[in-house]
C-alpha positions, 0 to 999 in steps of 0.5 A: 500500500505505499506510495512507491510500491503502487508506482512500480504496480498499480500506476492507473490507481495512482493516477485516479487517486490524484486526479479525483482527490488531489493526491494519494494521500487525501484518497487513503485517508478518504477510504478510512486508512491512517496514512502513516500506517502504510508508509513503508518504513526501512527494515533495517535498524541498528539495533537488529543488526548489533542483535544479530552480530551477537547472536552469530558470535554466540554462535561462532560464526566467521564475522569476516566481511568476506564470509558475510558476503556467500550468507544468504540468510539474515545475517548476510542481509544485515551485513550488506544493510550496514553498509547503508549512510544512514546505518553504520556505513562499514562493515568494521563500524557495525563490528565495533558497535556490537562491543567486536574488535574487527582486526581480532575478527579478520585474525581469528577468522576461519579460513578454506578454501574458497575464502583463500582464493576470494582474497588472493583474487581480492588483492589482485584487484584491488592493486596490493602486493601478492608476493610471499614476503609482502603478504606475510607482513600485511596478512600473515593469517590469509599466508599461513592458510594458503601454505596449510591448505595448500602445500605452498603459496604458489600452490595457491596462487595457481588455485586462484588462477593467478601466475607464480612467476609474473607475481615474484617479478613484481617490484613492490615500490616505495617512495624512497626506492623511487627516489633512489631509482632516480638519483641512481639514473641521474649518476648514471648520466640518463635523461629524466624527461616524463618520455625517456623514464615512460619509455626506458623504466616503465616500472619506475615511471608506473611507480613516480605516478602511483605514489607521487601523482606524476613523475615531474612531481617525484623528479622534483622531490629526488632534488636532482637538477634537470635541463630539457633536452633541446636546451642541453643539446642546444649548449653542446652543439654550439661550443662543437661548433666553435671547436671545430668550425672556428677556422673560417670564423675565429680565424679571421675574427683573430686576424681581425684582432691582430691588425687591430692590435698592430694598427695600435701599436703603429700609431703608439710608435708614430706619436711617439716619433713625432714627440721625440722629433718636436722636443729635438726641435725646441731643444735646437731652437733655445740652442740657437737663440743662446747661440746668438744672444752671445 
């Protein structure tokens, strides 16, 4: 009898109700219902769902969320009902109201096989590490049971359909192996533009932009000094040039020096002749004038 029920099956009914009473409601309430009645409420409350955590965990139910997620019974219901804004928002929170610690719920959890393969395909997707060493310290739990259910991690890797080999090859990064990387190229004399580490490190390249945002941004942050690669050539070429084209124009530019110098040094001679012959001259006129006043 609620509103958006009868829209998903009886539209006529709501179309006449509003045509022949103004609105739906004034047509419940002229056949004799109490409108608030009708309304659909939410099923879902905190309360059942802290009442049901309980009772499962009296019961010794796996409370982990991905056990939760194969229940098909009011449990099941109630861990997806938490999830709604208006409840609890996350599974963990429901957990904590109900008087729960969720990491002893995911330490203690029980684990098969199925549940095994649903988080190592879990991990996959959701981008984190699958190698033996970094799983054991981020889910020592979910490592031991694929090495006991198993016989081995690899073992339950091929079970989950993933690659063995491609996983071990797999670098898990770190923002201070990304700065060693880059500094490490710089020593080594490799040009650090965005295309030269897409092209020739794509590892590192995926790395910088998965933790640092982009690779500029990690260049940046190593330190390490930067010249683009058209001003770079720009200012080897041009000394090339000089050192090995300088005998048409350095050449001539040092002849050009050299007369110039020489002219120079030409007229310092002149002027100086010139000095010694007007003193010689003045010295021969007072000679003679004291010549004749004898």
């Amino acid at each position: 009898m609620s509103y958006n029920a009868l829209c998903q099956r009886e539209q006529a009914l709501i179309s006449a109700s509003a045509y022949h009473f103004g609105s739906y409601r004034r047509a419940v309430e002229q056949a004799g219902l109490v409108y608030a009645d009708i309304l659909r409420r939410p099923r879902w409350n905190k309360k059942q769902i802290i009442q049901l955590i309980k009772a499962g965990r009296r019961k010794g139910v796996d409370l982990h969320w991905s056990a939760m997620t194969r229940r098909r019974d009011e449990l099941g219901k109630a861990a997806f009902a938490s999830l709604q804004p208006r409840l609890f928002g996350r599974w963990d929170r429901a957990l904590q109201a109900a008087g729960l610690d969720p990491e002893e719920v995911a330490r203690y959890r029980r684990w098969g096989p199925s549940e095994i393969i649903f988080e190592l395909r879990q991990r996959r997707q959701d981008g984190q590490a699958l190698n033996s060493g970094a799983l054991q310290e981020e889910d020592p739990s979910l490592h031991a049971a694929a090495v006991r259910h198993y016989g081995s991690y690899d073992a339950a890797l091929v079970a989950a359909r993933l690659d063995p080999a491609g996983i071990r090859q797999r670098r898990v990064w770190k923002k201070t192996e990304v700065i060693s990387a880059i500094k490490l190229a710089h020593r080594n004399k490799q040009h650090l533009s965005d295309s030269s580490i897409r092209q020739h490190h794509p590892a590192l390249y995926g790395a910088a932009v998965r933790l640092y945002g982009s690779f500029i941004r990690a260049r940046q942050e190593s330190g390490v000094p930067f010249m683009r690669a058209d001003s770079k050539k720009r200012k080897q070429v041009l000394p090339a040039r000089s050192a090995s084209q300088p005998r048409g124009k350095s050449v001539s530019t040092n002849a050009g020096k050299s007369s110039v110098s020489t002219g120079k040094t030409a007229n310092r001679r002149v002027r100086a002749k010139s000095a010694e012959q007007n003193h010689a001259s003045k010295t021969g006129a007072k000679k003679r004038r004291a010549t004749r006043q004898k």
